[in-house]
N, C-alpha and C positions, 0 to 999 in steps of 0.2 A: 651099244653105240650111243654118244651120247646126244644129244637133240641138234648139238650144233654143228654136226658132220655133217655129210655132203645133203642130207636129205634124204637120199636114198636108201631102200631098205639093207638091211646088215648084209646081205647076202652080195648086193651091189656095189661094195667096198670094195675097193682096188690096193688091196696090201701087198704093197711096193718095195718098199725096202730103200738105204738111199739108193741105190744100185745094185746091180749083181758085183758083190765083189769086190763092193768100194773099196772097203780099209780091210786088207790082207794080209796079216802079220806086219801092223806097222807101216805096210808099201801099198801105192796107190795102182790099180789099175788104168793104164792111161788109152788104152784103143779108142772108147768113142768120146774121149772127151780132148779138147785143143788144150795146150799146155795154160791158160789164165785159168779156165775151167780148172785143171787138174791140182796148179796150189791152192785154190779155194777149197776144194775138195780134200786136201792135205792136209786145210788149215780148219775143216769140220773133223777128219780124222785125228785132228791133234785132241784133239776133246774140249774144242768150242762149240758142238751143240751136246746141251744136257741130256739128262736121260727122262725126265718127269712128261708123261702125254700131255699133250693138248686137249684139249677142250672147247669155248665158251659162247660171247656173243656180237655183235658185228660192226661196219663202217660203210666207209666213202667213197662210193665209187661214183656217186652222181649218175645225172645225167646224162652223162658223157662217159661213166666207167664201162670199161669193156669195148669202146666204140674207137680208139683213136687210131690203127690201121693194123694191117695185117705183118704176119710173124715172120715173111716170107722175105730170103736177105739174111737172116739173122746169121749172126755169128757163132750161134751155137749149134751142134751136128741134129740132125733132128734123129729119134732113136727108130723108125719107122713103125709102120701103121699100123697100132695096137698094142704099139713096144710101152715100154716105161716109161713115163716121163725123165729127161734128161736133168739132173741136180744144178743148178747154177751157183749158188752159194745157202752159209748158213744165215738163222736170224736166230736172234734169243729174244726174247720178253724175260723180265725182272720183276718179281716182285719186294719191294723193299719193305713192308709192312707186317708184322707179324700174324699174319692172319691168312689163311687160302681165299683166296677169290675165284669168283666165277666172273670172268668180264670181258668187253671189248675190246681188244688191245689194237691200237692204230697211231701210224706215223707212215711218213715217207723215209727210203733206206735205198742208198744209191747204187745205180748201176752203172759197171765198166765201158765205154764208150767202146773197147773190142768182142764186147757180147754182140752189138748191133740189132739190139732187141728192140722191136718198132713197135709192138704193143700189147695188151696184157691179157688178149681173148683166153691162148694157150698157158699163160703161167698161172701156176698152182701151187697148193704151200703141202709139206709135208711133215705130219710131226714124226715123231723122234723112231718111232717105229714103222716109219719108213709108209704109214698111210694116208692118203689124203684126208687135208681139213676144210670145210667149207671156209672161202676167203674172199673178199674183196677187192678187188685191185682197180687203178686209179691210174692214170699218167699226171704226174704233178707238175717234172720239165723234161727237157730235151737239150740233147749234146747241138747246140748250137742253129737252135730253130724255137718257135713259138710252140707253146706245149698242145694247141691244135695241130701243129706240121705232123701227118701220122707217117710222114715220109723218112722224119728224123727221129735216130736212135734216142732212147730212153736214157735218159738221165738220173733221176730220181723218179721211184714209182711208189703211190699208196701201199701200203699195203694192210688191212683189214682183219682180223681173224681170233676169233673165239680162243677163250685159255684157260682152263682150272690150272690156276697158279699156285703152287704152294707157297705157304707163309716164306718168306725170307730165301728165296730162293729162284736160280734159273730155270725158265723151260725154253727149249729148243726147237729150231723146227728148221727147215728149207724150202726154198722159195728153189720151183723145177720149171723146167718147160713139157707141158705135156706132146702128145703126138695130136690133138685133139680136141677143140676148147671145148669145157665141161659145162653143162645147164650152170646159169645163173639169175633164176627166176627172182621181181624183184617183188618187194614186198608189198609194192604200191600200186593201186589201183587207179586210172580216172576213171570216173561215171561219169555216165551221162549229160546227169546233171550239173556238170562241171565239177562238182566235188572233187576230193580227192578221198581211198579208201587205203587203210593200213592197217595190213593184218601181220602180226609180230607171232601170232600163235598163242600168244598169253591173255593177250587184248584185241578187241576190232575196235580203228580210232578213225572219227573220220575230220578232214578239215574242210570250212568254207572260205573259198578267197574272198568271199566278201566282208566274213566277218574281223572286225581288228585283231583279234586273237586267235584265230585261224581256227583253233581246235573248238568242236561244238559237240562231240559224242564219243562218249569210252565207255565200251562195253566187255564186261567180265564176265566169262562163265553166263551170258547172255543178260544178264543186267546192264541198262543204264544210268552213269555215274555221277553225267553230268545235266544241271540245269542251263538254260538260256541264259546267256550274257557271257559275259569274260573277257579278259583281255587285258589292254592299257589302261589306266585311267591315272587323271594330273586335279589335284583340285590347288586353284593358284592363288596368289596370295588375297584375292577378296573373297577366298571362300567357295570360287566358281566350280563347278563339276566338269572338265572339258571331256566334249565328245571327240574321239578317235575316228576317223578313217583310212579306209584302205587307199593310197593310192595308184593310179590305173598305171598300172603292171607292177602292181608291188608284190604280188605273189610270184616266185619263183621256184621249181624243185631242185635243190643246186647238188641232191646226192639221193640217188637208190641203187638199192641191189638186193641180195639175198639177206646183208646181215644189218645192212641201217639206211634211212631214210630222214634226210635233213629239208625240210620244206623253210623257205625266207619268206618274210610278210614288214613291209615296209610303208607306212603312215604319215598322218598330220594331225595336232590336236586343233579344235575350235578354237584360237584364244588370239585376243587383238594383240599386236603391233605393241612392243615396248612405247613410250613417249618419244615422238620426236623421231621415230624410227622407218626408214622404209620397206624395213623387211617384218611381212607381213606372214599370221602363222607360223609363229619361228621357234615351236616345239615340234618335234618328229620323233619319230619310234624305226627301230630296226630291233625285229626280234627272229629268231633261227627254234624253232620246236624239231628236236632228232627222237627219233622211233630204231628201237634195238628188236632184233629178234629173238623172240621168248621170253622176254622181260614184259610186263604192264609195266612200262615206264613213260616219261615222255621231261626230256631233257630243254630248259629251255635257258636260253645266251639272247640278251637284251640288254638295247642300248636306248638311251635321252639323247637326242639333240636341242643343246639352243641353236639353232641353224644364224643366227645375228652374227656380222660381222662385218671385217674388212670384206672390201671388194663387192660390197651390194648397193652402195647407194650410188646414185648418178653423178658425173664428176669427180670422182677418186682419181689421186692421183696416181701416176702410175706406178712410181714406186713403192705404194704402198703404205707408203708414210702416216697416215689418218686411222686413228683407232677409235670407235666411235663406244666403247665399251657397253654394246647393248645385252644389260642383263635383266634376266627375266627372274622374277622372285615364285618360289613353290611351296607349298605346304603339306604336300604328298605327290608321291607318283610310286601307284602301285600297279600288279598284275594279278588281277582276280580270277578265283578258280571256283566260281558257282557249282555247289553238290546239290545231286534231284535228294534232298532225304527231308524226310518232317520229323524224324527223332534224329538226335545228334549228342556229340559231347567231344569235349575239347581233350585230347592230349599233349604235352608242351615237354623235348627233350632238350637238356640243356646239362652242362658240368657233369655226363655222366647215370642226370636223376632224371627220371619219365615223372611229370604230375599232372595227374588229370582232374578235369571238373566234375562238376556235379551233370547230371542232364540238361539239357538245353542253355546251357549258358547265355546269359541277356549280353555280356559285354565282354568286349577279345581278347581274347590269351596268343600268347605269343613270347620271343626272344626279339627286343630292340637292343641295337648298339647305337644308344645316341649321342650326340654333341660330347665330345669328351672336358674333362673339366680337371682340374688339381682340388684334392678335397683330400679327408681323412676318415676313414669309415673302419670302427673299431682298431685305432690302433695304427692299421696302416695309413701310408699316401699311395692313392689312387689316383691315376691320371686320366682313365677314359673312365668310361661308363656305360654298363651294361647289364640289363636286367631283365629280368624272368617272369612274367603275369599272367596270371592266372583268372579269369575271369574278370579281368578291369584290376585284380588288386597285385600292387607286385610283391611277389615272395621270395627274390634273393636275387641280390647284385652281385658283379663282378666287375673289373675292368673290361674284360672278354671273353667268349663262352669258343672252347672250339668243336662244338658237334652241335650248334642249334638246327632243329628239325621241329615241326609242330604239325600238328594229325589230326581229324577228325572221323569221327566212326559214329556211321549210321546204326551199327550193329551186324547187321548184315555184310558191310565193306569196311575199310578202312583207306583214305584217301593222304597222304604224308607230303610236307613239302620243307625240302632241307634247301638251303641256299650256301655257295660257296663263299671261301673269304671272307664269311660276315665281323670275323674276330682284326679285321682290318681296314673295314671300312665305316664310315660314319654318315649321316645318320643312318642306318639303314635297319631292316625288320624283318621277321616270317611270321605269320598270324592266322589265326582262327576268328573270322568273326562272323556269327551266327555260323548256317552252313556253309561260309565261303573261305577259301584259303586265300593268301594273298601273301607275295613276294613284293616288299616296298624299295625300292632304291632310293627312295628320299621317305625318310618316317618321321624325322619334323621339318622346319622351315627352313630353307635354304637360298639362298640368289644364285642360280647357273648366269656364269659369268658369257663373257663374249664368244663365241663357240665352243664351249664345255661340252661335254658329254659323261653321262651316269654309265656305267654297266656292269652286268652283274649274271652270274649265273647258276641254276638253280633246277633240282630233279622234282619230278610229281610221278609219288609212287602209288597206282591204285592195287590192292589186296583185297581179295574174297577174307570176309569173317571179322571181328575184333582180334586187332591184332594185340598180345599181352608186352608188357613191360621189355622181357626178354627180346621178343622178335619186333617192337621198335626202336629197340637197340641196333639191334643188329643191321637193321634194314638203313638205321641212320648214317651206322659204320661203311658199310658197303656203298651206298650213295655219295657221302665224303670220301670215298677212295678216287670213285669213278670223275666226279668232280675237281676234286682238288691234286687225286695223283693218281690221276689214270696210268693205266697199262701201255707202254710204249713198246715198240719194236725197234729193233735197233742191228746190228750186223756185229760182228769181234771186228776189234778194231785193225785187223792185217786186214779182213776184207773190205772194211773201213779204205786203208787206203789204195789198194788195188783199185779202187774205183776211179781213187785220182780227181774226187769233187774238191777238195783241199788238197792244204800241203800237207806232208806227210806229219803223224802223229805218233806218239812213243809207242812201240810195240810192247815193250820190256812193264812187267809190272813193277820190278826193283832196280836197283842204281843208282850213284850219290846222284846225279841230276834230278833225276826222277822224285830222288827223296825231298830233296832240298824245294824244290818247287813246287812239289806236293804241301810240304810244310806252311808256306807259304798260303796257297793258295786256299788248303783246308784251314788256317788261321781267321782268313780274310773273312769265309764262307760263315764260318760259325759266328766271327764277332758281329756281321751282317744281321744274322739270326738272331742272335739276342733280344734287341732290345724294339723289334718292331711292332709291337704291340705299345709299349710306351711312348718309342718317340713318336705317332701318330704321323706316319707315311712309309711308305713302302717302296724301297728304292729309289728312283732316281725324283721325284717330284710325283706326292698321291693326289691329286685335286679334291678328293673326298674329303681330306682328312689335316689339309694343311690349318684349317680353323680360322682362316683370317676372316671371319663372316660377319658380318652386325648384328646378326641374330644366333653367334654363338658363345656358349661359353669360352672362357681365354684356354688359349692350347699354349702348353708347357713344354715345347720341345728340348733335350739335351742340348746342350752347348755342343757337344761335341758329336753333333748330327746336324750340325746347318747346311739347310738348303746350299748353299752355294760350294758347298763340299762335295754333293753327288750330283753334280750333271753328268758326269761322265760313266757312259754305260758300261758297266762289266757284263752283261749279258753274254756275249762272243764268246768270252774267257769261261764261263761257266757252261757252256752249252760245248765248249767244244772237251771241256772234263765229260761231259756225257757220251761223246760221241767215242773221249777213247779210254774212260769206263766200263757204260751202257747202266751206271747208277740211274737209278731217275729223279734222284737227289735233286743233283746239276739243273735239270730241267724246272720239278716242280717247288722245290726252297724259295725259290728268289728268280732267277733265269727269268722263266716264261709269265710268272705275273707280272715282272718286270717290263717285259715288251708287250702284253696285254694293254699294260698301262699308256706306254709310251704312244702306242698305236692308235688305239681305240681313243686316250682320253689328251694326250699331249700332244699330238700333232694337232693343226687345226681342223677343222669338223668336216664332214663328209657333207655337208649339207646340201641337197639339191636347189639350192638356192643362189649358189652362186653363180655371180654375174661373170662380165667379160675381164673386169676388172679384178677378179680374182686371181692370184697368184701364189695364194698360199696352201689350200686346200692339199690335206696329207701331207704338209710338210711340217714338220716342229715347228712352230714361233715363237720366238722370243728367249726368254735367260731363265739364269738361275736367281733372278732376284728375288727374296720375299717382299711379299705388298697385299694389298687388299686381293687376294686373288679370288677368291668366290664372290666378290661383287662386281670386279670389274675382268679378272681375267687376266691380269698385269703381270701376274708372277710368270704367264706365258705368251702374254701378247708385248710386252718391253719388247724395246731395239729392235723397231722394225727392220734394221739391217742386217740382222745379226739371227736370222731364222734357220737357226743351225744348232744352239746354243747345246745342244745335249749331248754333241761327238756321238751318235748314236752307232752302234757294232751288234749285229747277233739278232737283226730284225728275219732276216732268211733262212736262220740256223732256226727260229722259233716259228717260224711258216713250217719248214718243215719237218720238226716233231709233231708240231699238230696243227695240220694244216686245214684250212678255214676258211669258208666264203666271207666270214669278216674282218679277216687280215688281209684278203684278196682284196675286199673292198677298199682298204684303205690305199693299199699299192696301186689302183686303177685309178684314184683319186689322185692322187702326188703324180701321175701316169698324163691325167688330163688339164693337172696345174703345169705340168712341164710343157706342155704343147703349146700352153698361152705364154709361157712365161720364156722357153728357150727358144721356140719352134719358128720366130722370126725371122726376117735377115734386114740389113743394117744396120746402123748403129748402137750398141749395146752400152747398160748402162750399167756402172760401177752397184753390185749388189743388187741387182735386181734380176740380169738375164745374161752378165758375162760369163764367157764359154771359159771359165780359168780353173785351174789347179788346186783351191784351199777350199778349209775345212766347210765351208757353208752348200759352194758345188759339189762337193764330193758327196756329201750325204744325199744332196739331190739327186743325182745321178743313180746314186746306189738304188735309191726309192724308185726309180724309172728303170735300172736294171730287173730289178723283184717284179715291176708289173711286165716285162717285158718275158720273164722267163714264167711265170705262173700266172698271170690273169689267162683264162677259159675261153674268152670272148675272144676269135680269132680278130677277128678286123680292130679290136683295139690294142689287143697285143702284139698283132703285125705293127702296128702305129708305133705306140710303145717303144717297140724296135727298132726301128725305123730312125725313130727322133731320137735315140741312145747312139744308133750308131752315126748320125751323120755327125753328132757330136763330140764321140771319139774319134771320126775322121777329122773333124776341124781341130782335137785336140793334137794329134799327130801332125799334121801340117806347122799348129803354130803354137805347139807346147812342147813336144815330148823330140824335140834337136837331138841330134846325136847320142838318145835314150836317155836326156836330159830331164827330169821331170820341170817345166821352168812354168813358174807360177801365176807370172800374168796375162793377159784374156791375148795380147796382140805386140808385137814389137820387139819378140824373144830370136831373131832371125843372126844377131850378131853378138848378144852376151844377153843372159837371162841369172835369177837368182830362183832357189825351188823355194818352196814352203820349210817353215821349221823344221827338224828331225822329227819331233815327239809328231807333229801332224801329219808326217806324213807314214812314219812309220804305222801310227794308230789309225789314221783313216786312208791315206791314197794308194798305198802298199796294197792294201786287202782289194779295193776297185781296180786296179791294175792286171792284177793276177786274175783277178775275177773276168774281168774283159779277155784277157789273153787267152785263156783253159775255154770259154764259155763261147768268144762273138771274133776275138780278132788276133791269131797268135803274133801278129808283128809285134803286138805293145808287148810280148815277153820278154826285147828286143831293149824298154827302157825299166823296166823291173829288173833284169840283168846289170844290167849297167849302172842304175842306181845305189844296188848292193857293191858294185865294185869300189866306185864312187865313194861310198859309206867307208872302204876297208883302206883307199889308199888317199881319203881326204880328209873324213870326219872322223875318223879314229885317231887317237895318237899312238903311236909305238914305243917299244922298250928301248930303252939308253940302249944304241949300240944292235937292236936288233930288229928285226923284222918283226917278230909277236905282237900282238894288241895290248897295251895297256886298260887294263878297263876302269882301271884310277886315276888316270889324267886326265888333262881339260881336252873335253871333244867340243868339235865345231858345233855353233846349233845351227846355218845351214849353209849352202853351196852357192859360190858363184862363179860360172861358169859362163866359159868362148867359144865359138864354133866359126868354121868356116867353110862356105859350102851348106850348111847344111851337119857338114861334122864335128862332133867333140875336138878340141885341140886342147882345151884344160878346165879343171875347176878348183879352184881355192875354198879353205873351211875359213869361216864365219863367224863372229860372235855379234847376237842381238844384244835387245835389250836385257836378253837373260840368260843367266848360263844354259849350256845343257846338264840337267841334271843327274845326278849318280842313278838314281832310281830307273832314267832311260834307257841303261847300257843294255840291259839283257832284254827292253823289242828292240833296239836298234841290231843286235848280235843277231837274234831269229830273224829281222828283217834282211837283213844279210844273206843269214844262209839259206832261205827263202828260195832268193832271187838268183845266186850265184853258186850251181852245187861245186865249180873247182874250186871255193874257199869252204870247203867244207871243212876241212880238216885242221885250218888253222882259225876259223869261227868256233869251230866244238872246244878247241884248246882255249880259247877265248871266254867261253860263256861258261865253261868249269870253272873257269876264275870269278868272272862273274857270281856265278851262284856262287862260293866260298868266300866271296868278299864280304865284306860289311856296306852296302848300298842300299841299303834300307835306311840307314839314318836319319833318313828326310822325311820317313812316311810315320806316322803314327802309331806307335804300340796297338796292335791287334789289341790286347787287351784291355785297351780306354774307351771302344764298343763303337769306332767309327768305322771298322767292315771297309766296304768298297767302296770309300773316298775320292774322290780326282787323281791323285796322284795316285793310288794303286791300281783303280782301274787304267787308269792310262799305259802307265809301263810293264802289266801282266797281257796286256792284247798281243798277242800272236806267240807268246814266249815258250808256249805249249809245242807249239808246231816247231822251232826253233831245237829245242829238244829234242825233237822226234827224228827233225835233219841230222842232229849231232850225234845219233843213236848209232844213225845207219853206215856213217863213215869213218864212229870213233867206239866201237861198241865196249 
């Protein structure tokens, strides 16, 4: 048995089986199961769960896992007492990597709103032979309640669970409902002493909330690892050493169970007041330490605040107008990991090669990726810069290293500390210096601009003995798996859609649609890939890495990667290839560092500092402009009207592959900017707080939908709620006429005009439908109707026929008369700009979306589409500009379009 089953001795195994009888020559046994159960169950018998056991190590159930109500209601037959657990559906894990893993595998995977499963005491996973695996489970949301309501069915649930994954291959398993909830003892201790104690079985770790860096004791095999000190540390640009603390309640336990334990610890550094500035201590720290079981490991995700900005000084105005650009200049900011040892020696992995020092090394070894530069070093041009040192001296560069890991060994232990991403961001570091390891997110000199934020994530692996060449290889490989392409869990994509969290997705793996958009959109994916290492940014806008700094070398981006080309998120598009893959490509390529990005570093800062006068906080500010952005912030804080600029899509798809108290953070934050900023009543002002229809509310909205459906915190996510819906109710009052989508905040009662096509297809389509499945099914009422809308106003048709042209001039948007309260007409449109050929096939998806009695003449439609030549306009994949504006724009929802066209044109 292997360590990470249920805990209980072999003999205590409960070999299950999926059922008595499941899959019987091909035919399903249907007595105790309800007919949704019974195709799910058809669709595990069709041979979407593999054959490879389960295994490994654990997740997130929090706090709160296990706790959110009873089973009792449910929709599924219960098997009675002592029976077998009843099968609900299949899951798979993936391995894409050519190597077998032993690892955590965790994501949220959704459940049927006619299961009626209200929460996760009784469910259990089962691998492929039919026995239970030790799992973790989570409530993430709820079919139309607060993910506290334990009274409403489950929506999406964690789900946790150990895997020996074979190289390049599926393992399977099932998520059951038992007769019985099974021990889920957690890993985590308080003492007395208020401590906290974490025994993983490989390590005993203990943390102090008082200290900045939480973690003070890791003990192996009865040894202690570590020395006094550690944690944050900033020395700022006079050379100062700033001291950290805890702030009071900044300790949090936001996840325990059996198989991981995620503890929060949240700060302020000592350091004065920019000049001229009234926001005072305006460095902070947010850092998350995660404990696996059976692992000596200790996972740690860390964030820089400049907490300076709009909305803190007295007298702002209220639109927000006034950028005070308070940037704070730094010369480091690392996280240090103090070892108890008086013998030591440095090892440094990099390119492949382990090189180690002599004994005691006087001066640090380590992998920096600094300040990139254009230079020529034998021969080639190098654009960034990155190098390898070895005891103060450096022994080989590269533009970027992708497995930097650096180790220190007592003799007796070995201590390792790999960081993710570092092949992407600048400046940044992993180091040995004397006994102490240190993860830098700033390793030379930088100005964090007007709420910037660093972050960065990074494992600390402790091992009995010297560890040789080979096995800190290895140890490096396996830590960049877990880091950079963790183990996801995921459903086949019928069960995918039976769930009905989205619109429906292609079931079919072949078919010219299928191919043709595949084509496409593996095009996009790879020319993305290329070149992100040189053009120094990483999707939509890196703040690490744009270079505009006074204190850096000149940054050489391609022409044909300008900033002003990718505001527009492809994230959505790629996340939902995952969902009806289950590749983890989708996710970890581009996808999820992408909204990492976006969240964590491009909306504005999470700072606890802000005033009343705050209104931006979690929300994106600003454009795609390039400018001084690491000194002032400008490339994100321009156009204070315009705090929307990134069209952002796929923030919820990327909550929940891998779901997180620090993307939760950000959503409670955009959660508590909305409540100052919409949660008024009279008069509303153009771009600041109107209740209207276009691109810049929309995304607002969206970010208050996410904290409404996943923030933990009941009384702020009842709030949340609360303020989303009375917002959608003054939207229907005085937007959404005769399922008119009409675009302005007031005075749409007797003729209204909507948003553009492309806006609304790419942004207000996806919030609609989300509202209607999720909070309010009347609005399905103008989602309906807008797709009609689309087919008998904004499309053009064949000379002489009814069919859709998708090569003629379509409207770009509607205007439209009501009387009553009712539709009586809408006319198409032309703006200032055409609508474009690249539109046609989201407009076609957005259609059959919303309206399935045009399904049949939308599939015939978008066959044409895809065989046409509508591409013209976009840029040859192969000139390395990837996910552009204009591709990201017109591939949003085309997937799911597809999927409709499958089902009534197959």
């Amino acid at each position: 048995m292997s360590h990470w089953d249920s805990g209980r001795p072999p003999a205590a195994r409960r070999p299950i089986g999926p059922w008595p009888g499941a899959c019987d020559g091909g035919r399903m046994r249907t007595s105790r199961a309800p007919l949704l159960l019974t195709t799910l169950a058809l669709t595990a018998c069709a041979g979407h769960i593999a054959a490879p056991p389960g295994g490994s190590t654990g997740l997130d159930a929090g706090s709160d896992a296990g706790s959110a109500g009873p089973d009792a209601g449910s929709g599924v037959p219960d098997g009675g007492a002592g029976g077998p657990p009843t099968p609900l559906f299949p899951l798979e894990v993936v391995n894409d990597l050519p190597f077998e893993r032993t690892e955590l595998a965790f994501s949220a995977v959704p459940v049927p709103r006619a299961l009626e499963l209200k929460g996760v005491e009784r469910l259990v996973v089962l691998d492929s032979a039919g026995a239970e695996v030790t799992a973790q489970l989570v409530p993430v949301a709820r079919w139309g309640a607060i993910v506290g309501d334990p009274a409403a069915a489950l929506r999406w649930v964690g789900v946790t669970l150990p895997v020996t994954a074979p190289a390049s291959a599926r393992t399977g398993f099932t998520l059951a409902l038992a007769t019985e909830a099974p021990p889920r003892a957690s890993m985590l201790t308080r003492l007395a002493s208020g401590r906290l104690h974490v025994s993983t079985g490989a390590a005993e770790l203990e943390l102090d909330p008082a200290a900045p860096g939480l973690l003070v004791s890791v003990r192996v095999a009865g040894a202690e690892l570590l020395a006094a000190g550690g944690g944050p540390v900033v020395v700022d640009d006079g050379g100062n050493l700033l001291t950290a603390s805890v702030d009071a309640d900044g300790v949090a336990v936001e996840e325990e169970g059996p198989l991981r334990v995620v503890v929060r610890v949240r700060g302020h550094f000592s350091s004065a007041a920019p000049s001229g500035s009234a926001c005072t201590s305006p460095l902070a720290y947010t850092a998350r330490l995660a404990f696996v079981r059976g692992e000596a490991t200790a996972t740690l995700e860390w964030d820089l605040h400049n907490e300076c900005g709009a909305g803190q000084v007295s007298g702002l105005s209220p639109e927000g107008a006034d950028f005070y650009g308070q940037l704070y200049r730094v010369r480091e900011v690392r996280w240090e990991v103090p070892l108890a040892a008086a013998a030591y020696s440095h090892a440094v992995h990099a390119g492949g090669t382990t090189r180690r020092s002599a004994p005691q090394p006087q001066s640090p070894s380590g992998v920096v990726q600094g300040h990139g530069s254009s230079r020529t070093v034998a021969g080639a041009t190098l654009w960034r810069r990155a190098r390898v040192v070895l005891d103060g001296a450096q022994v080989t560069e590269a533009e970027a290293f992708d497995d930097p890991s650096v180790a220190i060994s007592t003799g007796a232990h070995t201590v390792s500390l790999t960081a993710a991403w570092v092949r992407f961001r600048e400046p940044i570091a992993v180091t040995a210096r004397g006994a102490t390891l240190s993860f830098a997110l700033v390793a030379e000199p930088v100005a964090l601009g007007e709420a910037q934020v660093r972050w960065g994530f990074a494992q600390l692996g402790f091992a009995a003995g010297a560890l040789d060449d080979a096995a800190l290889d290895s140890h490096t490989r396996a830590a960049l798996a877990a880091l950079e392409r963790g183990l996801l869990v995921t459903v086949p994509v019928s069960t995918f859609n039976a769930a009905g969290v989205k619109p429906r997705l292609p079931e079919r793996a072949t078919g010219a649609n299928v191919e043709r958009y595949r084509q496409r959109i593996e095009g996009l994916h790879a020319a993305t890939l290329r070149g992100f290492e040189r053009y120094k940014k990483y999707g939509l806008i890196w703040p690490d890495t744009l270079g505009n700094d006074a204190w850096a070398a000149p940054a050489n981006e391609p022409a044909q990667s300008a900033n002003g080309s990718n505001y527009w998120s492809a994230s959505a598009s790629e996340l939902a290839e995952h969902y009806r893959t289950s590749e983890p490509r989708w996710v970890w390529d581009f996808a999820l560092p992408l909204e990492l990005t976006f969240l964590k570093a491009n909306v504005y800062n999470l700072g606890t500092r802000a005033g009343p006068g705050d209104l931006k906080s979690g929300f994106y500010a600003g454009s795609g402009l390039v400018g001084s952005n690491q000194v002032t912030g400008s490339a994100f804080r321009a156009g204070w009207n315009s705090d929307d600029y990134l069209y952002n899509q796929g923030s919820d798809e990327a909550y929940l592959v891998r779901f997180s108290g620090s993307l939760r953070d950000v959503f409670a934050q955009a959660c508590r900017s909305a409540v100052r900023r919409y949660g008024g009543s009279g008069p509303r002002m153009m771009w600041v707080d109107e209740r209207t229809i276009a691109r810049q509310t929309v995304q607002h909205y969206n970010m208050l939908r996410y904290a409404a459906e996943f923030v933990r915190d009941p009384q702020l996510a009842a709030q949340c709620r609360d303020l989303l819906l009375d917002i959608v109710d003054e939207l229907q009052r005085d937007n959404l006429f005769g399922g008119i989508a009409c675009s302005a905040d007031t005075g749409n009662q007797a003729s209204c005009t909507t948003e553009t096509g492309f806006m609304y297809s790419s942004l207000s389509s996806e919030l609609l439908w989300g509202v209607a499945t999720q909070w309010r099914p009347g609005v399905m009422g103008t989602v309906r109707t807008m797709a009609q809308q689309y087919h008998d106003v904004m499309m053009a048709k064949q000379q002489g026929s009814t069919e859709l042209d998708v090569g003629a001039t379509w409207a770009q948007f509607l205007r439209c008369t009501f009387s009553g309260g009712a539709l009586v007409s809408c006319i198409g449109q032309q703006g200032n700009e055409p609508a474009y050929l690249e539109e046609r096939i989201s407009h076609l998806s957005v259609m059959l979306i919303g309206e399935p009695a045009l399904c049949a003449t939308g599939a015939r439609a978008l066959t044409a589409a895809l065989e046409a030549d509508l591409w013209s306009g976009w840029t040859n994949p192969a000139s390395g500009a990837g996910w552009y504006k204009g591709a990201s724009q017109a591939m949003l929802n085309a997937v799911y379009g597809i999927g409709i066209a499958e089902a009534c044109a197959p």
